[in-house]
C-alpha positions in Angstrom: 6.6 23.2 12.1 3.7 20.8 13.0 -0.2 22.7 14.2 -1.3 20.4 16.8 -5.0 20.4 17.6 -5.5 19.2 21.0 -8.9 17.8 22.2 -9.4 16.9 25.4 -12.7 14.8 25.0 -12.5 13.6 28.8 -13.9 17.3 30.1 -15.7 17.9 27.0 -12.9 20.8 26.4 -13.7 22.6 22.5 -10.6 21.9 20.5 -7.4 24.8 21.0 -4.3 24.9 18.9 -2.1 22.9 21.0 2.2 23.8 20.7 4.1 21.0 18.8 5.3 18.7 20.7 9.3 18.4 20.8 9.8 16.1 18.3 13.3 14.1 18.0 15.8 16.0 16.0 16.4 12.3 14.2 16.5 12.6 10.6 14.7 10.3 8.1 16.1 6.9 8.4 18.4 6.5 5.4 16.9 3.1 5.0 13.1 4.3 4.6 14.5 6.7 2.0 15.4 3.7 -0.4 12.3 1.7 -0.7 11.2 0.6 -4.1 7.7 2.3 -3.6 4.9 1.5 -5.9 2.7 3.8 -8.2 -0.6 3.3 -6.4 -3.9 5.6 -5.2 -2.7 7.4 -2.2 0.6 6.3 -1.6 2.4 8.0 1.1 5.5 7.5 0.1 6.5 11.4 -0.3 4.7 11.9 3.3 7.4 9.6 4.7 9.4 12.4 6.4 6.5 14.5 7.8 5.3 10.6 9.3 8.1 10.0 10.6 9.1 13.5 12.3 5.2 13.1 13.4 5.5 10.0 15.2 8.6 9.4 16.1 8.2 11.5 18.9 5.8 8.2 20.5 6.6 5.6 22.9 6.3 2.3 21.0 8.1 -0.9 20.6 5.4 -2.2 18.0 3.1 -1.2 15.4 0.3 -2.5 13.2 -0.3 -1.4 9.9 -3.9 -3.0 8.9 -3.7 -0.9 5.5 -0.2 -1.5 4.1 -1.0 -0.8 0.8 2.7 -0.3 -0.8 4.4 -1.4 2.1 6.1 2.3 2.1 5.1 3.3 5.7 5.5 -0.2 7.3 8.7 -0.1 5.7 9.4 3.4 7.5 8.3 1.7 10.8 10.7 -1.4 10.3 14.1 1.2 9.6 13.1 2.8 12.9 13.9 -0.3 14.2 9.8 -0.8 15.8 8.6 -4.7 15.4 6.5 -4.2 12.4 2.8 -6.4 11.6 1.6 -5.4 8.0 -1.3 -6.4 6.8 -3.7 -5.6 4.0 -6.9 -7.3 1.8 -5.1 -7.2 -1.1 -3.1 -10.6 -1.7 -0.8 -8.4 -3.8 0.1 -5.7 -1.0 0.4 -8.6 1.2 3.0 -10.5 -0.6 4.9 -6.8 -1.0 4.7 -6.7 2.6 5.9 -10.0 3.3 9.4 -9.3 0.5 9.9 -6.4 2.0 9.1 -5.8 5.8 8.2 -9.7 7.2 11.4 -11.0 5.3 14.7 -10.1 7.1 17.6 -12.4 5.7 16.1 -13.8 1.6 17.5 -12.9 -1.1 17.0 -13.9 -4.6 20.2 -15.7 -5.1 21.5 -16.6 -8.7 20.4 -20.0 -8.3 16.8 -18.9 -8.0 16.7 -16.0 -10.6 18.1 -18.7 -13.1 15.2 -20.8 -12.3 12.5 -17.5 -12.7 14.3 -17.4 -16.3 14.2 -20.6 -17.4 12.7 -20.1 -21.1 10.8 -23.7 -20.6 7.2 -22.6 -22.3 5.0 -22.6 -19.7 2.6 -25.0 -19.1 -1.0 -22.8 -19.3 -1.2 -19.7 -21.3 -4.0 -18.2 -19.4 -2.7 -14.6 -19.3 -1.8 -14.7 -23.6 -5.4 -15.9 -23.5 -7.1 -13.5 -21.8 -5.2 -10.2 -22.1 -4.3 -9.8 -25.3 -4.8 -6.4 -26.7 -6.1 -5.5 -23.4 -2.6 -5.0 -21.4 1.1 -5.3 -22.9 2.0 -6.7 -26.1 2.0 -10.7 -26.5 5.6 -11.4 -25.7 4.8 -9.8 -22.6 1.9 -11.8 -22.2 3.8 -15.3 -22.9 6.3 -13.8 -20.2 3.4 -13.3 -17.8 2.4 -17.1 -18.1 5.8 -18.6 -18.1 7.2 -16.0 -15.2 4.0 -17.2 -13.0 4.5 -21.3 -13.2 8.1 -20.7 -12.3 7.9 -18.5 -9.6 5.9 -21.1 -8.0 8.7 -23.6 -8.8 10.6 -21.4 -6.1 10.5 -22.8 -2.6 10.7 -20.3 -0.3 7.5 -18.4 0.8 10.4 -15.0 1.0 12.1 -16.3 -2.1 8.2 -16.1 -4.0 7.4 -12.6 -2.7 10.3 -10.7 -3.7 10.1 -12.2 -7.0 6.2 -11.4 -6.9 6.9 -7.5 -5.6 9.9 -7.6 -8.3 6.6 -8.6 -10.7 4.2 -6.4 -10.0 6.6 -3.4 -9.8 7.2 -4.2 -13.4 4.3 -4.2 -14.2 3.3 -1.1 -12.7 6.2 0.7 -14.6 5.4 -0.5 -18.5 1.4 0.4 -17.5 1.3 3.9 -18.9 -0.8 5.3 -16.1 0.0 2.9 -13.4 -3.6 1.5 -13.5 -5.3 -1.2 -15.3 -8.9 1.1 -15.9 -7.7 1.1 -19.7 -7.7 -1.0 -22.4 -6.6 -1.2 -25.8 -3.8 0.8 -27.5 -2.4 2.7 -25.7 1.0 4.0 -27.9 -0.7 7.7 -27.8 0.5 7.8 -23.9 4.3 6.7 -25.4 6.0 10.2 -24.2 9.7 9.0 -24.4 9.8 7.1 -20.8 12.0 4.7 -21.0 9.7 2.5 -18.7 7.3 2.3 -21.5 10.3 1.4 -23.8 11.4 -1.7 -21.8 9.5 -4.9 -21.8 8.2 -6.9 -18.8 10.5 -9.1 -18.6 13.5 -6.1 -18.7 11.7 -4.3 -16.2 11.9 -7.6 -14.0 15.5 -8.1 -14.4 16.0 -4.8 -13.1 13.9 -5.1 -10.3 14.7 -8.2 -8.8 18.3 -6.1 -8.2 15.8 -3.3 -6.5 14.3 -6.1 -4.3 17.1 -7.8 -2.8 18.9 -3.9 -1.9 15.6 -3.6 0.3 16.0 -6.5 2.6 17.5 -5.9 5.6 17.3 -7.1 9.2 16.2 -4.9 11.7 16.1 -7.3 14.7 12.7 -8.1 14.7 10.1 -10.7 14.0 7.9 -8.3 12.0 5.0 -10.1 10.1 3.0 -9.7 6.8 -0.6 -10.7 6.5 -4.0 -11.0 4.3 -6.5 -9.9 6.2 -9.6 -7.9 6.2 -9.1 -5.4 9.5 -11.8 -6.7 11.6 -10.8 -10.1 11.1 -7.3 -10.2 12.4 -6.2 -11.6 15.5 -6.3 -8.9 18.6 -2.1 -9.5 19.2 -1.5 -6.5 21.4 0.4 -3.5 19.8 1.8 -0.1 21.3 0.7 1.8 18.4 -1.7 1.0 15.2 -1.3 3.1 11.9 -4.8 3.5 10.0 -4.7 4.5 6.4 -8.1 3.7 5.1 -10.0 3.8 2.1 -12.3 6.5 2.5 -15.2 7.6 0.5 -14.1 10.4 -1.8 -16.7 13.2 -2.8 -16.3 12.4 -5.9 -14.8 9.2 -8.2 -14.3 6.1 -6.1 -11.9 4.8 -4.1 -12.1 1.0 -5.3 -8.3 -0.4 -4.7 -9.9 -3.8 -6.9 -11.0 -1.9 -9.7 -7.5 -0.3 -10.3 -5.1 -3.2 -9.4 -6.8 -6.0 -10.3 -4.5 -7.2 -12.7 -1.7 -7.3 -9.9 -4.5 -9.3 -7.5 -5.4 -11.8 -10.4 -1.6 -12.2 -11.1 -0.4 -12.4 -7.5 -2.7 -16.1 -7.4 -2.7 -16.4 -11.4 -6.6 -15.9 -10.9 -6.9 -18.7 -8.9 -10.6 -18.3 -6.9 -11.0 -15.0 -9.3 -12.8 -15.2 -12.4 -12.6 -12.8 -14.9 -15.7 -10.7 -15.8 -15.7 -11.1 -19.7 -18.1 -8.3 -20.4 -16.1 -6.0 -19.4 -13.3 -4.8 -21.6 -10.0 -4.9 -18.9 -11.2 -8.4 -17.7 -11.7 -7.1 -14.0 -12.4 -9.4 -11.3 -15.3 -8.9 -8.3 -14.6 -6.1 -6.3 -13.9 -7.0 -2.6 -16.2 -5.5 0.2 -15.2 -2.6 2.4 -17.6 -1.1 4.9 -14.8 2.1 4.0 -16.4 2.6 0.6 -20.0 3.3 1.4 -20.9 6.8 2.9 -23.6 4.7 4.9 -21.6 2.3 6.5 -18.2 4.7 6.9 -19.1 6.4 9.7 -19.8 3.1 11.6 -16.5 1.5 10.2 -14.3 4.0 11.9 -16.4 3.8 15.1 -15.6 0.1 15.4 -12.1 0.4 14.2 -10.9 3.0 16.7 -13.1 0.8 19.3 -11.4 -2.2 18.2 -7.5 -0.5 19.2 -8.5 1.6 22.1 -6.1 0.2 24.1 -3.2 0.9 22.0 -2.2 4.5 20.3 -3.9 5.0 16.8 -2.3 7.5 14.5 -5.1 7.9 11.9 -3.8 9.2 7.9 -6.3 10.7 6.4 -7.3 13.4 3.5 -9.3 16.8 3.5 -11.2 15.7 0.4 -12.5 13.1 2.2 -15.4 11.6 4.0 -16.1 11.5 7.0 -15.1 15.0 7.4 -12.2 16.2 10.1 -14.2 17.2 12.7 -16.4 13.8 13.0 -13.6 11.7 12.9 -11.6 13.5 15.6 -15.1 13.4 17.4 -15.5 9.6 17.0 -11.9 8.9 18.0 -12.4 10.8 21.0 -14.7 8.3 22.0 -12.1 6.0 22.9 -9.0 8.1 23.5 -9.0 10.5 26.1 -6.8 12.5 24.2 -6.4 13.3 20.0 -4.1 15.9 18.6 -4.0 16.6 14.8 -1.0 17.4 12.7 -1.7 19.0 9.5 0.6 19.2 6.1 -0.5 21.2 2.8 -0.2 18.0 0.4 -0.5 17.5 -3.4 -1.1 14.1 -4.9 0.6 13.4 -8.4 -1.0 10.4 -9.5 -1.3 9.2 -13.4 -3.7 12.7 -14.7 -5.0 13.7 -11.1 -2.3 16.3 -10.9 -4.3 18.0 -13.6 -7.6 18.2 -11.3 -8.1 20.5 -8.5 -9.0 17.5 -6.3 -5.4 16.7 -6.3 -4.7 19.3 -3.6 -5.3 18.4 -0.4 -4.4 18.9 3.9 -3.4 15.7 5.0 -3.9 14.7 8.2 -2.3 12.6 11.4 -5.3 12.2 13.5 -3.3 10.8 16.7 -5.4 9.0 19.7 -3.6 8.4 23.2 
């Protein structure tokens, strides 16, 4: 059972405990339930049912998902059978997006996966160069390099991003901690899993299987883009889904500085150079106004300005900043009306389970 928090900015009304709204007794599209979701910072992919019995209760036809991250809740969006635009400012989440959500009908067929394993040595060994003992061991280095040239042999754009999700979600799986903040030998995190037994290229054998059982054709001409969120074109939507970075009170909340393995190996560092000095070969972290407790506040003003004529459901974090109460305050702004739903939450991701910060209230900030 849902606490809705009704705000009535319009008559300047303080903020009661509104009754759930009657939510439809639908269940959890089946097909939502079966998306190959990614280890990654603040996935929502256990969320998925509290989202969906949260929203599903809205009048739209189409939604925007600026922040698509894993793909997970634009995927939910797509099995309700909404019109879907995904976008994010990662290339990597963006070719996820595009495998998963923009592409309706591709498969990897066996003609293509014969040419993804074609044992021709490929023809730059940037990755062997550059990451050894730093990630993997060297075959799955030389694996890296060959897998890259030949995925680019592959015509299709849908063809190239469901063997690129089929990549990276290999590559999240034989990383010990899911992230690429550590270097070096890292046997002593070896605690049986048989994802840390398997190599790369077993891992991407498997997965390409995964891939193709996700695609399915919901009726739509969803889309998947790169894009920063105040660049993208204003194409009307009924309802926009915001899951922001968001300055944390403590740590940081730098998407680049954990994945940037998956974004150099998503354009084989094309346009990214390697910082040398450090010892996991990072590239430059990209910009967000999100990061920065000066510039946050600001950031969400113009955001929620920018889609005040649709509905915004806003995802968000107690152990975040801004705070609740300044965010309901800004969206009110430009809604007339913003209800919050509230679920206890607790986020298991590589050791934050350990740390208290790993409890949280989520929250569905929603704007009509």
């Amino acid at each position: 059972m849902h606490e809705g928090l009704q705000v009535n900015l319009a008559s300047n009304v303080v903020p009661l405990r509104a009754p759930t709204p009657v939510q439809k007794p639908n269940e959890l599209p089946t097909r939502a339930t079966r998306y190959p979701d990614l280890r990654y910072m603040g996935s929502k992919s256990r969320l998925l049912p509290w989202i969906f019995e949260t929203l599903n209760g809205l009048d739209f036809e189409s939604v925007l998902d600026p922040f698509s991250g894993t793909g997970c809740v634009g995927y939910l969006f797509k099995s309700m059978d909404r019109r879907v635009i995904a976008s994010d400012f990662m290339n990597f989440s963006s070719l996820v997006a595009r495998a998963t959500i923009a592409n309706n009908k591709v498969h990897l067929d066996g003609k293509a996966i014969r040419r993804l394993i074609d044992g021709t040595p490929p023809a730059h060994n940037f990755i062997e160069q550059n990451f050894d003992g730093v990630f993997y061991t060297r075959d799955d280095l030389r694996f890296l390099d060959r897998i890259s040239g030949n995925i680019r042999q592959l015509q299709d754009p849908y063809e190239q991003a469901l063997a690129f999700a089929a990549l990276f979600r290999s590559c999240l799986k034989r990383q010990p901690r899911g992230v690429f903040t550590i270097s070096g030998d890292l046997s002593h995190y070896d605690d049986g899993r048989r994802d840390l037994r398997l190599s790369v290229e077993e891992h991407f054998l498997e997965q390409i299987e995964v891939y193709n059982n996700a695609v399915f054709d919901n009726g739509r001409r969803n889309k998947a883009l790169r894009s920063d969120i105040f660049e993208l074109s204003n194409e009307r939507v009924d309802l926009v889904y915001l899951d922001p970075p968001y300055v944390p009170r403590s740590d940081d909340n730098c998407y680049t500085k954990r994945y940037h393995f998956l974004e150099g190996l998503s354009c084989y560092w094309q346009g990214l150079p390697i910082d040398k000095t450090t010892k996991v070969k990072k590239i430059a972290k990209r910009y967000t106004p999100f990061s920065y407790r000066k510039e946050a506040v600001d950031a969400f003003d113009r955001m929620f300005g920018r889609f005040a004529k649709s509905k915004i459901a806003l995802s968000y974090s107690s152990n975040g900043f801004p705070d609740l109460e300044q965010l309901v305050e800004l969206m009110g702004k430009h809604k007339t009306s913003v209800t919050v739903f509230e679920k206890p939450h607790r986020y298991h991701f590589g050791t934050h389970s350990k740390v208290a910060r790993a409890n949280v209230v989520e929250y569905l900030i929603v704007g009509q």
